[in-house]
N, C-alpha and C positions, 0 to 999 in steps of 0.2 A: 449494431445493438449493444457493443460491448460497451464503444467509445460512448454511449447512454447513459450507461447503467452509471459506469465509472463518473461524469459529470455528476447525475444527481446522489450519488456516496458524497460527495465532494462538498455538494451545496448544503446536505444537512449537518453532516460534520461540521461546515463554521456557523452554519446555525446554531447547532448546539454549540461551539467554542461562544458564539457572541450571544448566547445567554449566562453564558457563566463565565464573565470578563474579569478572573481574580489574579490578582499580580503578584509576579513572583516573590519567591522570602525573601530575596535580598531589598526588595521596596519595602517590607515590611519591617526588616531588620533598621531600615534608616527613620519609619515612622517611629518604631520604638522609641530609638535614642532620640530623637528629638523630642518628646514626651519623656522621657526620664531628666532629661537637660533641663525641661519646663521646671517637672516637680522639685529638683533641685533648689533653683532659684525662687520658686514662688510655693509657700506653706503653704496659704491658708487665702484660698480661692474663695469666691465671694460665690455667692449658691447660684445667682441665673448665667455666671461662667462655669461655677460647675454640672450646672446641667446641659451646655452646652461641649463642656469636652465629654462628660459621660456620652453624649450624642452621638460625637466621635469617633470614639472607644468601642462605641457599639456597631457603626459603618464599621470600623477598618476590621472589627471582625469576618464581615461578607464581603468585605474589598481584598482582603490580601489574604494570599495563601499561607497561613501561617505553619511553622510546623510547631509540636508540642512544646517545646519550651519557649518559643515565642510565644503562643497560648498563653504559659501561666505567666510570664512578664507582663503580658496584655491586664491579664484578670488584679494581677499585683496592684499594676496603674489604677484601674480601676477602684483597687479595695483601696490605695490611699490616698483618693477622692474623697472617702465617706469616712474617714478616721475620725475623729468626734462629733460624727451626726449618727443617734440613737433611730434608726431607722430599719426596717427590712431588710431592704437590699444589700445592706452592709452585712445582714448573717447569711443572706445567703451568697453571698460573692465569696465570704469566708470560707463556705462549706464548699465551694465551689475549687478554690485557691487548694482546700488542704487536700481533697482527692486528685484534685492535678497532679500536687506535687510527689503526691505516691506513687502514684501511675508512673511518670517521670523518671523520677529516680536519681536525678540528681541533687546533690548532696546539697552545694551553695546552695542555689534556689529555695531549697524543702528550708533552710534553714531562713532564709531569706523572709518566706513568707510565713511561715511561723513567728517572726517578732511580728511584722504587720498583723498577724493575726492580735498578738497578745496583745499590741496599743490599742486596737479597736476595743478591743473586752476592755481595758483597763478603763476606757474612755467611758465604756457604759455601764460597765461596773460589774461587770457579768463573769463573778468570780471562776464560776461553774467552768466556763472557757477558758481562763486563766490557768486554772487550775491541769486543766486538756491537757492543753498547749504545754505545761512544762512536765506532766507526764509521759507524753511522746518524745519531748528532749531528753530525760535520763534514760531513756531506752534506746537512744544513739551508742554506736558500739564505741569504745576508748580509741578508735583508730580517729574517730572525728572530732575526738576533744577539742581541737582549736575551734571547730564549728558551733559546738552545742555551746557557747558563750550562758552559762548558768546562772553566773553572778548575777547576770542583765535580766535572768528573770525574776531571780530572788531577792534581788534588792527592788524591781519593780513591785512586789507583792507586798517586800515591806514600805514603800513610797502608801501605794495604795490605803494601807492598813494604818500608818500613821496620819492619812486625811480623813480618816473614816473615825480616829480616836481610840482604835483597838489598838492599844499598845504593846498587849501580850503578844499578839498575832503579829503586830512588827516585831518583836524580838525573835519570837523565833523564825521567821525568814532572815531577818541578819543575821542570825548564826548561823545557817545554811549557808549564809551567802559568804561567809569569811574565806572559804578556802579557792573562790572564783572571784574576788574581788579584784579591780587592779588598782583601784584606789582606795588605797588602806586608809589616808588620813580621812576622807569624807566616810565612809566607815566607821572611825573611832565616832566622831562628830554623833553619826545618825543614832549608835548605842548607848552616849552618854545622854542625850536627849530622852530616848525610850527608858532605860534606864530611870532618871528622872522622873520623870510620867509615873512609873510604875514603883516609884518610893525603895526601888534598889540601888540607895545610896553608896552601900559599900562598895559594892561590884564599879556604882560609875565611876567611885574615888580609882578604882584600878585603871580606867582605860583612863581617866587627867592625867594619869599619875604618868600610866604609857605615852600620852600623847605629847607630855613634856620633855619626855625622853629622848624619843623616837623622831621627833618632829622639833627640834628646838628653833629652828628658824620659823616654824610658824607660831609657834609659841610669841615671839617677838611684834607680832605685828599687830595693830591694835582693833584692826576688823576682825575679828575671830570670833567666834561665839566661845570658844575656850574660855574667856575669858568668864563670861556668865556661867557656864557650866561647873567651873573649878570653884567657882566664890556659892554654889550653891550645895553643893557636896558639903564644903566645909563650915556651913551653915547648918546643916541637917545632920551631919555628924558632932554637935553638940562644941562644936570650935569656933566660935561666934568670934573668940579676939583675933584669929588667923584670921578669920573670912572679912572681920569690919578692914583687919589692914590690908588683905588680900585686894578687897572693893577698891581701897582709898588710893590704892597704888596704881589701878586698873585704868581706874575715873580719870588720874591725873598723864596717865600714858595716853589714854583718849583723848583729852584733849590739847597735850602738847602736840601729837602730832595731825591736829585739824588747825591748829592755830597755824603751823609749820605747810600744811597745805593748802590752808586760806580756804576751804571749804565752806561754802555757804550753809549743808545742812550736814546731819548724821546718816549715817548708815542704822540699820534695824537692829542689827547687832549690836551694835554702839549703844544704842537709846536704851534698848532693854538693860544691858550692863550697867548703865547708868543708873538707869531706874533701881533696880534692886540694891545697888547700894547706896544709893540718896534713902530709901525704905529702910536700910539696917541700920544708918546713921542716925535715922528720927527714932528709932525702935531703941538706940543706947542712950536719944538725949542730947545728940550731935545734929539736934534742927537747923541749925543756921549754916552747919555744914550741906546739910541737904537742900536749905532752900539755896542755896548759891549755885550749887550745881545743876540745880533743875531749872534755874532762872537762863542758865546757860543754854539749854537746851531750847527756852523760848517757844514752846508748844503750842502754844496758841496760832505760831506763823504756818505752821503745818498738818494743819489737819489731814489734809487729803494720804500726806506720805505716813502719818501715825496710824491713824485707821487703817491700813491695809491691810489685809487678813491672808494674803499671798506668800505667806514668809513661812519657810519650812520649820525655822525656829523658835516662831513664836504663833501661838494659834490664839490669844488673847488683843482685845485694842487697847492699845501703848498709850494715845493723845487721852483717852478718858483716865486713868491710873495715873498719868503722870499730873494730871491736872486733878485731879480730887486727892492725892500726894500733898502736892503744892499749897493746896488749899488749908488741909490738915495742918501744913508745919507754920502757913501764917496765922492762922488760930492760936497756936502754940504759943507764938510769940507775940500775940494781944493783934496783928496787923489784921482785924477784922475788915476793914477797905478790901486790904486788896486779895483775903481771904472770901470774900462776898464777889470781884471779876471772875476767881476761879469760876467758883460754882456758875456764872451767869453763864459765862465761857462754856463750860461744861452743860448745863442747859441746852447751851444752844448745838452744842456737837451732838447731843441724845436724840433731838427734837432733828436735827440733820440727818442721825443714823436711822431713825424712825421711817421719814422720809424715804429715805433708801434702801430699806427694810420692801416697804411697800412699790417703790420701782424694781427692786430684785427680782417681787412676785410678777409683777406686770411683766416684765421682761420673760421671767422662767414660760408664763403663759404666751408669751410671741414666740419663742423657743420654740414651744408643743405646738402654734400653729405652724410656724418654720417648717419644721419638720415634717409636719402632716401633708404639707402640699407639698416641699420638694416628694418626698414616698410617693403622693398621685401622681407629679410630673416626673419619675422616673418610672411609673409602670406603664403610664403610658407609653411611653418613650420604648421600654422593654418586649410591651403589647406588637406596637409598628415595627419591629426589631422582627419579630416572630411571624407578623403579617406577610413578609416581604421574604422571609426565609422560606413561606410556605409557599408562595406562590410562585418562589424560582423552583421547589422541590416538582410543584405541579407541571411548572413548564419541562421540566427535565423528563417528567414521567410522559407529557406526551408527546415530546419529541423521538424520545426513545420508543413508544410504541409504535408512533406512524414508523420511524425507521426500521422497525422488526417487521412490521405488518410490509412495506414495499420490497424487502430484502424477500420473505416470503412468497411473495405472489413473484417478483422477477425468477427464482426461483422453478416453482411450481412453471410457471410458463414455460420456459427450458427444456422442462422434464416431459409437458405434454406437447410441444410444437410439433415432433417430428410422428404423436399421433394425430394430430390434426391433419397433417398434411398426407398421411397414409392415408387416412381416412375422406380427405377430398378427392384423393388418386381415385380413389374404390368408386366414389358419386361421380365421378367426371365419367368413368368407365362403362357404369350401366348407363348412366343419359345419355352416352353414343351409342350403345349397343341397342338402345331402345330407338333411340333415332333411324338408326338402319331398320331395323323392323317394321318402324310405323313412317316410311317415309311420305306417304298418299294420306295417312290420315291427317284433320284436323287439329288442332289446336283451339280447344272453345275457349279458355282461359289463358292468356297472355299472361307471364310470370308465375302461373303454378305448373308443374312440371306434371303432368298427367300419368299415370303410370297402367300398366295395359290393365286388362283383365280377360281373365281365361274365357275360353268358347262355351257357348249354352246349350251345345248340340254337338252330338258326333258325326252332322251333318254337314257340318259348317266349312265349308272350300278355303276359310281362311286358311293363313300357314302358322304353324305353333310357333310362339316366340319363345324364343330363351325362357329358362327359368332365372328370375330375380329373388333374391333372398329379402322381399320390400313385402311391410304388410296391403294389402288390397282397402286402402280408406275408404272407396267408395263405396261399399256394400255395408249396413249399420254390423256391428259387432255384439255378439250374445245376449252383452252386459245392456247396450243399450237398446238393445230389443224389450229386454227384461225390465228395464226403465218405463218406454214407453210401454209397455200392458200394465206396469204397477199406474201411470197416470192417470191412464183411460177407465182401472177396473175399479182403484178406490179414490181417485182423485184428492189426494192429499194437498192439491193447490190450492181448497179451498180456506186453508187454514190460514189467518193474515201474516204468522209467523213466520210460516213456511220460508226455510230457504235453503240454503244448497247443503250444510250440515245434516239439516234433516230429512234430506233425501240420500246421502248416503249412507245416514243408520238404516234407513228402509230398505236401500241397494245391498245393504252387507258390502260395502265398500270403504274406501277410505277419500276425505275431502281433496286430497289434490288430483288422483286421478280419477276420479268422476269431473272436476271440473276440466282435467286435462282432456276427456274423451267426450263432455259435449261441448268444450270448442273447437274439437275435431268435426265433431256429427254435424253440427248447429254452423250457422255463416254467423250468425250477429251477437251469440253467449249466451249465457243461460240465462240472465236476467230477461233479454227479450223474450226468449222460448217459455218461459213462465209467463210473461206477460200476454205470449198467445194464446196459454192456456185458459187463461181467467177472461182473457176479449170472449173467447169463443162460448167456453161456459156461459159467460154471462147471455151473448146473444142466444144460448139456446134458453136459458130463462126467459128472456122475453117472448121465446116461440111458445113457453109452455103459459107463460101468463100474461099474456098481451093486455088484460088489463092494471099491470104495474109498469110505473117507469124505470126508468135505467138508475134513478137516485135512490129507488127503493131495494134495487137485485144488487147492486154493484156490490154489498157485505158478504152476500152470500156467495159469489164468486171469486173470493180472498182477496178484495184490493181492502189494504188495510186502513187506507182515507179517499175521501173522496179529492182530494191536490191526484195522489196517485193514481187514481180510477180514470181521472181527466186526460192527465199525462200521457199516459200507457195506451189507451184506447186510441186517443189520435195518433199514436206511434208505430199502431200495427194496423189502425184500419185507412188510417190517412184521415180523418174527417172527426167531428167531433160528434159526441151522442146527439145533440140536435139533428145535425146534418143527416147523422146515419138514420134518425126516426126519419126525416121527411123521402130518404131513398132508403127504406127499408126493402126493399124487391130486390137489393143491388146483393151480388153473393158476397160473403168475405170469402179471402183467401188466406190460408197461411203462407207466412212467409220461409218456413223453413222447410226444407226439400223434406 
């Protein structure tokens, strides 16, 4: 029995092992980095691939045993899937992310997913979280200073606030950001720009002033936006002849070293530089100086790279100002022709931007459908994630019960075998003893075990048997004595209702052992023994009014249909009401002793 018990422990144990087939962390550690390897190499995943690794992302959560901080690497992967798509999932993978990494507790990580967090906000603009995010940073203790990278959030707030055209609000995150910066010179750059924006000339003449200092070799080189920046300061501080020869000097540094590098076009830097002083040159009267230089630049060849509105340095379009410039300085000089190309020229870039104006909108609105479907096809996706979480959690639950429920009954059995077996001893003991007693008597009943019953007389020559501690079945017992005189004095059978409940609220008993004591009494139960009641009733109606039929009496002997009435009567009389009319002479019998 043991060697049993032990196989089926066995069987349900890999049962349950091969419902929950999750693989070790070190499988999970190598799925990681091969998904970190991915994101690496590939940015900007195209949506029906990324709904196809979020897919993934989401298996290898129920595929592999992760432990907590492969979790939040997991969730990481995840959140920089959805980095510039304004979506749900993306806030809540975030909220997800940040309480991981508190729980957690490690330091990298927590900081790890805090910049992820901050690009998603940044992306959708959702200051609010921005905002979070570098709250919980300067709440890092000084021990972590190399971790809390502040700069990087402070200069991101001012990136933000400089696309948005809040200029103030980018000033003051770059001066937050001065003392976490690592790159001073894009720094000087981003102040003198805000700076500029916000008509604090003098202040930005300080940082040229530093940046030609401080930085002399980039001073030197002709892409710099320095170069616009310094000639515009000293523009605005009322130094027009510094700034016209500051420009003329700039212009001709620009384009010796494009001539030098054979360059087909300019840089945006370049062009704007140019621009503004081909403008100061027409503004002194120095037209022909300006149209020379701007002819140079050839604007009309480029629209696409002047229009671009991408440029941290300049948030105006270059190709229409340069070309309505141009136009100006040959009016100037009587060349109405080719003052009349500009404009046509320029015409046709407005009528182009218009255009594109209106695919911007179309697009923005394929965007918002983008988006709305990838959102459905990842909750779905997130839906079946949970489906299938629920129904291993199901399977575990019943496996685990049927295991509790067989551990218990093996158990239990254990505990009562060896009274079972005392208690076969005891019945084996009196069917001998009774056997010896009665060895002459009969046996009318082949497989019930007869048991004596005491003498009727103290006359009786028989010999006294043992005393047995066994109740005497054959003789009716009080209760159902008491039964039968309640049937016969008020006949409650004839109610259609009638049935075994409501004869034990009459008994003053309870329904299992009344039905326990008359399938003692009774051979066939108590449905037939009720059924002999209502035969017999009924035949005595017919004794009392033999001018009705058996279709008319059978209600008032409680058969509740007549299917039932049919039934029951040929069950106890053998014959059907027909039959029994044509031999009505014949006696019925009960069938129950």
């Amino acid at each position: 029995m043991k060697y049993g018990h032990c196989i089926l422990l066995l069987l349900l144990i890999s049962l349950l092992c091969a419902c929950h087939p999750q693989r070790s962390a070190e499988e999970g550690e190598r799925f990681l980095q091969k998904e970190e390897n991915y994101n690496s190499r590939n940015k900007y995943p195209a949506d029906t691939f990324l709904i196809s690794r979020y897919s993934n992302l989401l298996e290898a959560e129920q595929l592999y045993n992760f432990t907590p901080t492969q979790q939040l690497r997991l969730k990481l992967l995840q959140l920089y899937l959805f980095n510039g798509y304004n979506i749900p999932q993306a806030t809540r993978i975030a909220d997800k992310v940040d309480d991981l990494a508190l729980r957690i507790g490690n330091d990298t990580l927590l900081c790890t997913a805090r910049i992820q967090i901050f690009l998603l906000a940044q992306g959708n603009g959702d200051t609010t979280r921005m905002l979070h995010v570098i709250r919980q940073q300067e709440q890092l203790p000084p021990s972590l200073h190399h971790l809390k990278d502040m700069g990087f959030y402070y200069m991101g707030m001012a990136v933000y606030y400089q696309k948005q055209g809040e200029w103030q609000q980018a000033l003051y995150w770059l001066k937050k950001a001065r003392p976490h910066v690592k790159s001073v010179y894009a720094w000087y750059l981003q102040m003198c720009q805000s700076l500029l924006k916000v008509e604090a000339y003098s202040e930005a003449q300080l940082y040229t002033d530093s940046i030609r200092i401080v930085f002399p070799e980039k001073v030197t080189k002709s892409n710099t936006p320095y170069f616009d920046f310094h000639g515009q300061v000293l523009l605005h501080t009322n130094r027009k002849k510094e700034a016209l020869d500051w420009y003329a000097k700039a212009t001709e540094q620009i384009e010796t070293v494009h001539k030098q590098k054979g360059s087909a076009t300019y840089s945006k830097q370049q062009i704007q530089t140019i621009y503004h002083a081909a403008l100061l040159h027409h503004q002194q009267g120095q037209t022909d100086w300006a149209i020379r230089h701007l002819e140079e630049l050839q604007p009309h060849k480029y629209p696409i790279l002047y229009t671009s509105k991408n440029n941290l340095y300049n948030d105006t379009l270059l190709l229409p100002n340069c070309l309505h410039l141009l136009s100006e300085c040959y009016e100037a000089t009587g060349q109405l022709q080719a003052a009349t190309r500009c404009l046509q020229t320029l015409d046709s870039i407005q009528h182009t931007e218009i255009k594109r104006g209106s695919i911007s909108f179309i697009n923005y609105k394929h965007e918002l459908r983008r988006n709305t479907m990838l959102s459905s096809n990842l909750v779905e996706l997130e839906k079946a994630a949970v489906h299938t979480r629920q129904i291993q959690y199901l399977l575990y639950a019943i496996i685990s019960c049927l295991l509790i429920v067989i551990i218990a009954g093996l158990l239990a059995w254990q505990r009562h075998q060896r009274r079972l077996r005392q208690l076969y001893e005891v019945l084996m003991e009196q069917h001998t003893i009774w056997l010896q007693a009665h060895e002459t008597e009969d046996i009318l009943s082949p497989g019930i075990l007869p048991l004596p019953v005491e003498p009727t007389s103290e006359k009786s020559k028989e010999p006294e048997a043992p005393e047995i501690p066994v109740i005497d079945v054959r003789q009716p017992s009080q209760l159902f004595l008491r039964i039968l005189h309640l049937m016969d004095t008020r006949k409650p059978y004839r109610d259609p209702s009638f049935d075994l409940v409501t004869l034990a609220q009459l008994a003053a008993t309870n329904r299992s052992q009344l039905s326990s004591l008359i399938n003692r009494e009774t051979p066939n139960g108590f449905s037939y023994w009720l059924a002999e009641y209502r035969v017999n009733d009924l035949i005595q109606q017919t004794k009392l009014f033999p001018d009705k039929s058996m279709d008319e009496l059978y209600v008032l002997s409680g058969f509740p249909s007549r299917t039932t009435f049919f039934r029951q009567f040929r069950l106890v009389t053998g014959l059907t009401p027909r039959q029994y009319k044509t031999q009505r002479n014949r006696p019925c019998f009960i069938k129950s002793e």
